[in-house]
C-alpha positions as CSV (number, residue, x, y, z in Angstrom):
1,X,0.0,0.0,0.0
2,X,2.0,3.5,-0.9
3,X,0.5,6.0,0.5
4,X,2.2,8.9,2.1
5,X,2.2,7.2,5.3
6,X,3.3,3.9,4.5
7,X,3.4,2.4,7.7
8,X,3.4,3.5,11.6
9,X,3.7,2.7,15.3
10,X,2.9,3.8,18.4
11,X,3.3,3.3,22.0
12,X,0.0,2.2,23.5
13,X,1.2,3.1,26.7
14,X,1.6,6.4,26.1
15,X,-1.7,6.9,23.7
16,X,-2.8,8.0,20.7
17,X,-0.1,10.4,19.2
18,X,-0.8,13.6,18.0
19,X,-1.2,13.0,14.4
20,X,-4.0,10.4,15.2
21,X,-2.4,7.8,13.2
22,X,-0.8,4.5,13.3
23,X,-1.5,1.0,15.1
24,X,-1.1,1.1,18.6
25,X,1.7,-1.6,20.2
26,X,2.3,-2.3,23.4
27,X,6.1,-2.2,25.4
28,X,7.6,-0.6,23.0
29,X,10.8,0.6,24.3
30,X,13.9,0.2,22.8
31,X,14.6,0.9,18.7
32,X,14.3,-3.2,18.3
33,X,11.3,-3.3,19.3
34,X,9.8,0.2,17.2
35,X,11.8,-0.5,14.2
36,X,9.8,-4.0,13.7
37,X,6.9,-2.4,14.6
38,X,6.8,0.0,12.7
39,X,7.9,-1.5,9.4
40,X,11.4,-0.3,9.6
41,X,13.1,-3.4,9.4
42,X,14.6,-3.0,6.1
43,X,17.8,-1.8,4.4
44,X,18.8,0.8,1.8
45,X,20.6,-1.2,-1.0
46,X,22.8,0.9,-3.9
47,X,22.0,-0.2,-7.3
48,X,24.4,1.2,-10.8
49,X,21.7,3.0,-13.0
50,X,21.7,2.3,-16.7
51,X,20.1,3.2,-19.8
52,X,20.0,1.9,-23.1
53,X,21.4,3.3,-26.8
54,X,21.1,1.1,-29.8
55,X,20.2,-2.0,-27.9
56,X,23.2,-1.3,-25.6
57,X,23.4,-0.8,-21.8
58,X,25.3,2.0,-21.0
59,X,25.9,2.8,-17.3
60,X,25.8,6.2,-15.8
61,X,28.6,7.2,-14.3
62,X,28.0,9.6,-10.6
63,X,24.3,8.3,-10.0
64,X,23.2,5.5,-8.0
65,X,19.8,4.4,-6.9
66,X,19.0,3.6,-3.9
67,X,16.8,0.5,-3.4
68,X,15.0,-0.9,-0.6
69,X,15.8,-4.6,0.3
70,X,12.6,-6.0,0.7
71,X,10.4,-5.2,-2.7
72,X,13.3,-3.6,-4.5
73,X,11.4,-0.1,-4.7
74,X,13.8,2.7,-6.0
75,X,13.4,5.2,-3.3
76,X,15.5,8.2,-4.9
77,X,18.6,8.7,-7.5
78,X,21.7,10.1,-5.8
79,X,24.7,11.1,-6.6
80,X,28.1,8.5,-6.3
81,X,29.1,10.3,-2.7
82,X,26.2,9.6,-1.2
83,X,26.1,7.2,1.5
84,X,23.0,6.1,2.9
85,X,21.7,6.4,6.4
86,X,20.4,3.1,7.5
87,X,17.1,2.7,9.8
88,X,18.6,1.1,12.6
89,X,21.4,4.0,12.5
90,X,18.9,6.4,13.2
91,X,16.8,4.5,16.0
92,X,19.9,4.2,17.3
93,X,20.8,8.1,17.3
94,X,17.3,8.3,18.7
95,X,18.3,5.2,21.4
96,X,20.7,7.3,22.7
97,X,18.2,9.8,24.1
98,X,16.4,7.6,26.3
99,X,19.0,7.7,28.9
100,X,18.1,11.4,28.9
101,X,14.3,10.7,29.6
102,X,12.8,10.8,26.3
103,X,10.6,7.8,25.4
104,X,9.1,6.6,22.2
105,X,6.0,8.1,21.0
106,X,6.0,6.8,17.0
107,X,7.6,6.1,14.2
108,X,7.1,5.2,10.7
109,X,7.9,4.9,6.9
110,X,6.2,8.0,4.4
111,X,6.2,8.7,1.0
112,X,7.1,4.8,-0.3
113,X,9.9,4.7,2.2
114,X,11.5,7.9,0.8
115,X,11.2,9.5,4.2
116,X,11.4,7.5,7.8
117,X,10.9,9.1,11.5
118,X,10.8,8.6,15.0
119,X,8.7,10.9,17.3
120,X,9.9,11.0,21.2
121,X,8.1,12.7,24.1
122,X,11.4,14.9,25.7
123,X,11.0,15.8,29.4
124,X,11.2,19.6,28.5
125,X,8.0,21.3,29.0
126,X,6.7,24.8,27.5
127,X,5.3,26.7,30.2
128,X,2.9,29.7,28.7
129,X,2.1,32.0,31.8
130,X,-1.8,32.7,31.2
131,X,-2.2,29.6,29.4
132,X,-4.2,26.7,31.0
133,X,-3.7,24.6,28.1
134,X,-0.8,22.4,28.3
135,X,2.2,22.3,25.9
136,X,3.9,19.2,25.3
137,X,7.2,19.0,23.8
138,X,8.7,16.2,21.5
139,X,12.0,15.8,19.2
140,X,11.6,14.3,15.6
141,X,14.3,12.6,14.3
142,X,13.8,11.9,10.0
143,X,15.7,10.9,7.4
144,X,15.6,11.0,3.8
145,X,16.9,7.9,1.3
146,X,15.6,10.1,-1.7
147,X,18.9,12.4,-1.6
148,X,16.6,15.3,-1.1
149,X,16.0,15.1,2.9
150,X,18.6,15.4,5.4
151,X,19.0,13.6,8.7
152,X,16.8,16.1,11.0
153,X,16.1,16.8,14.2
154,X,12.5,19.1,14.6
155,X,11.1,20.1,18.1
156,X,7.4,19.6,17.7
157,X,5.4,21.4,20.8
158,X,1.7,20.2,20.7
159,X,-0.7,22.2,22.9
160,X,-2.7,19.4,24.2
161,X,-6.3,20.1,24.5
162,X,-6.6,21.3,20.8
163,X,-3.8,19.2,19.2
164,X,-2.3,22.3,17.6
165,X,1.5,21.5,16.6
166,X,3.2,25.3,17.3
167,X,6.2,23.9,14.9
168,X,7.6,27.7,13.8
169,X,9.8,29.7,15.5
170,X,9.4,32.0,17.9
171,X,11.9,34.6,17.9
172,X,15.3,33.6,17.3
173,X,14.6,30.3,18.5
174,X,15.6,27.0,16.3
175,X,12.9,24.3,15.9
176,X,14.8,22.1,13.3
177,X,18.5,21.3,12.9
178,X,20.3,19.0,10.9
179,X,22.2,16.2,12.6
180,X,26.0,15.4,11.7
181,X,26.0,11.4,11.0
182,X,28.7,9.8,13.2
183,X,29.4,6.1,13.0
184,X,30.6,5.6,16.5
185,X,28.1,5.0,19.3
186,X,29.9,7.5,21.6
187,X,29.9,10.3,19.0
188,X,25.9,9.3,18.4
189,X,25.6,9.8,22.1
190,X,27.3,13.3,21.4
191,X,24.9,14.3,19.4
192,X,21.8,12.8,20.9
193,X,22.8,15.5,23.9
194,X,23.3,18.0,21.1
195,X,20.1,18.0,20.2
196,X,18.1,17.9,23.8
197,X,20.7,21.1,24.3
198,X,19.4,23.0,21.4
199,X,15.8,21.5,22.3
200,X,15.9,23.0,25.7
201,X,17.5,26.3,24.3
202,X,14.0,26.3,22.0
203,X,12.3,25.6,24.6
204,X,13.0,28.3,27.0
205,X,12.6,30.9,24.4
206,X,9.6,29.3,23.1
207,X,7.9,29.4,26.9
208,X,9.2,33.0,27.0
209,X,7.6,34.7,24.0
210,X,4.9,32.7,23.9
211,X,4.2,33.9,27.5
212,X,4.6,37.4,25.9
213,X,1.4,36.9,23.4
214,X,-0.6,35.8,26.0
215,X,-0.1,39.2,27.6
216,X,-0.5,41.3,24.9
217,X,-3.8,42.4,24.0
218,X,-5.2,42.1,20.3
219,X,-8.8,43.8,20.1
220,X,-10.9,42.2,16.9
221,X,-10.4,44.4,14.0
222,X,-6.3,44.0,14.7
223,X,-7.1,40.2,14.2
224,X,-8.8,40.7,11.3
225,X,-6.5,42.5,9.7
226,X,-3.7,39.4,10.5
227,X,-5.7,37.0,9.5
228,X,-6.9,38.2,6.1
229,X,-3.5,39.3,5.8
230,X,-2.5,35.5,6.0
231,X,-5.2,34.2,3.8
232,X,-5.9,36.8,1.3
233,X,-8.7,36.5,-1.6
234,X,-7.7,33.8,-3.8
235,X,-8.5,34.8,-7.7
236,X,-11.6,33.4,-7.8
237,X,-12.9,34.7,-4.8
238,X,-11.4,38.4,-6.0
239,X,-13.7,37.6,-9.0
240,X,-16.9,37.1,-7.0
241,X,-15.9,40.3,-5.4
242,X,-15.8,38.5,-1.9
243,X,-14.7,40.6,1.1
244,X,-12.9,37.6,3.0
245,X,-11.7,34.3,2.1
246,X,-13.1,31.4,3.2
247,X,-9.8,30.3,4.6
248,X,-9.9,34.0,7.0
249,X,-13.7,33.2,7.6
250,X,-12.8,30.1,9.1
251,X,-10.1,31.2,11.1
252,X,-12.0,33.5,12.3
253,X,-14.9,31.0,13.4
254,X,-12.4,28.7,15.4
255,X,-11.0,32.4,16.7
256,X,-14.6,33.2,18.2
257,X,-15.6,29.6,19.2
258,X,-13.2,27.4,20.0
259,X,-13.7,26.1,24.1
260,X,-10.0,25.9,24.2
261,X,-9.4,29.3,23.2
262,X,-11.5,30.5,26.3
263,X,-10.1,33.6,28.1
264,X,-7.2,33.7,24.8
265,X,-9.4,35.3,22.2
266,X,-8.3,38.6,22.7
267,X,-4.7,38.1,22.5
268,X,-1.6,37.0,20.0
269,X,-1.4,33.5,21.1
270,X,-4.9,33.2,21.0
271,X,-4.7,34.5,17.3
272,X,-1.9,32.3,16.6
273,X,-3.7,29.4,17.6
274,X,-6.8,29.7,15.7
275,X,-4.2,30.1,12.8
276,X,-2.1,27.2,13.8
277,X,-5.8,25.1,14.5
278,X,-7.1,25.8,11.2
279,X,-3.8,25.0,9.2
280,X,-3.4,21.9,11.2
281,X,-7.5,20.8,10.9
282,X,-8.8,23.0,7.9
283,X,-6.9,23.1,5.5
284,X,-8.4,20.3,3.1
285,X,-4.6,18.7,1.5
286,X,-5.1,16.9,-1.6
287,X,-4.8,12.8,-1.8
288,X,-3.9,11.4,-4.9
289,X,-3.2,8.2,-6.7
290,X,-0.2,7.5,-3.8
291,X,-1.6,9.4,-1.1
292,X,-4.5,10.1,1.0
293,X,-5.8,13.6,1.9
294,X,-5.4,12.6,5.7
295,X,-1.6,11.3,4.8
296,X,-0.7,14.2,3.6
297,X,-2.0,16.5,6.0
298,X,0.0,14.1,8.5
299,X,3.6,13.8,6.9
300,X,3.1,17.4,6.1
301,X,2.7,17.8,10.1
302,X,4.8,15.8,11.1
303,X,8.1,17.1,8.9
304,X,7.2,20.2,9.2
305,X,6.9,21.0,5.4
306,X,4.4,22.5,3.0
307,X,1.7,25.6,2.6
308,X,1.1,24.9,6.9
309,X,4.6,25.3,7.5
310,X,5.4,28.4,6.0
311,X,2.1,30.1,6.8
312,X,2.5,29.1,10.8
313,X,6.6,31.2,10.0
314,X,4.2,33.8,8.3
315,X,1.8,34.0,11.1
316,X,4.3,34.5,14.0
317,X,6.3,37.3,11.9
318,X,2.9,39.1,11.7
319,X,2.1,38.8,15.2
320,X,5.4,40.0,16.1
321,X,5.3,43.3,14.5
């Protein structure tokens, strides 16, 4: 089945993840036990690449493809320097945190195998002052075997009672960085702390400013303004002569009713929220012959990637002004 998410796990003991998908396994602990479970267990083989002139094979010299073990799919064309980075090397760069009290949350294979990740829960929390709502914080650790994704690290915060992933940056703090890949356990260890550092670094600041928004004041038509500004007319709605997109009308609505906003609708983080809500619930992503529309919407969650992505970066520089 090739979909964009292929296949997925998650820890029953620590329920449903935040994306609301994969099959639920218990006791799983260790990146043995997630990689099976979450279809993992499989290699990245590289393969010559030919092609044919005048009945002739003729091999191309600086590309390689590289090839999943188990069904042979072609997962990307790379260049000959390329050297891929196996599953169990990056469950075990992600083994290496559990020392420091992350745990497992999920992890899975999307886009054909092109792209694999493993979600942990990290002890850091985001405190918002004026915020009831908790913030939960977890590390995302995906790599690419299509030569176009990097081994990543992305701190995910998830404000719990809406679901809302609050993926963009706040300030000058980082919420993605890309990993150095170290063969020696020790040096894996290295960076494993690297990354809870620069997690706990993001954090902080994250906790700090969005404590700020809470505490400034945003009266309606300032909102307005923001949000149309973020989902202007499309062309066909300037045709109709609309005054507000549909996209800004529903922002709006999950602005003025959502319970969870209670007591935040008349501030920047309550703003942001709605816009973060509707780009994470909303926004209707398009399936296709390899994909569903809820896949998508997930692995473009999840990696942090897409229209969501860069409007969330779009929202906060407008709120910050």
């Amino acid at each position: 089945m090739a979909h964009e998410v292929e296949t997925m796990a998650y820890n029953a003991e620590r329920g449903a993840p935040w994306h609301k998908l994969g099959v639920a396994n218990d006791g799983l602990t260790t990146s043995a036990e997630m990689i099976v479970a979450a279809g993992l267990d499989w290699a990245v083989k590289q393969q010559p690449i030919f092609t044919t002139l005048d009945g002739k094979q003729i091999a191309i010299n600086g590309k390689r493809a590289n090839v999943r073990s188990t069904d042979g799919e072609v997962l990307g064309v790379v260049g000959d320097r390329y050297t891929p980075i196996q599953n169990d090397e990056m469950m075990s760069f992600a083994d290496a945190l559990l020392d420091e009290g992350a745990r497992y949350e999920s992890a899975g294979s999307l886009k054909s195998g092109q792209v694999v990740f493993a979600a942990l829960g990290i002890p850091e929390k985001i405190q918002i002052k004026g915020d009831n709502g908790a913030t939960n914080t977890y590390l995302v650790i995906a790599n690419g075997h299509n030569g176009l994704f990097p081994l990543k690290a992305m701190i995910t915060p998830v404000r719990v009672v809406c679901m809302n992933t609050l993926n963009a940056a706040l300030g000058s703090a980082k919420m993605s960085f890309t990993l150095r890949h170290t063969a020696k356990i020790e040096e894996k260890v290295a960076e494993a702390k690297r990354a809870l550092g620069l997690a706990a670094n993001a954090v902080e600041e994250f906790s700090f400013i969005g404590s700020r928004m809470v505490a400034e004041k945003m009266d309606r038509d300032e909102a307005f303004r923001v949000i149309t500004r973020i989902f202007p007319l499309s062309e066909s709605e300037k045709r109709d002569k609309e005054v507000m997109s549909e996209r800004a009308k529903a922002t709006i609505a999950i602005l003025n009713n959502a319970e969870n906003l209670e007591g935040l609708r008349d501030t920047k983080w309550g703003v942001y929220n709605a816009i973060a809500e509707y780009l994470d619930y909303g926004v209707s992503y398009r399936g296709g012959v390899r994909s569903s529309a809820s896949d998508a919407r997930a692995s473009s969650v999840m990696l942090d990637t897409g229209f969501a992505a860069k409007t969330k970066r779009e929202a906060v520089l407008a709120l910050s002004r």
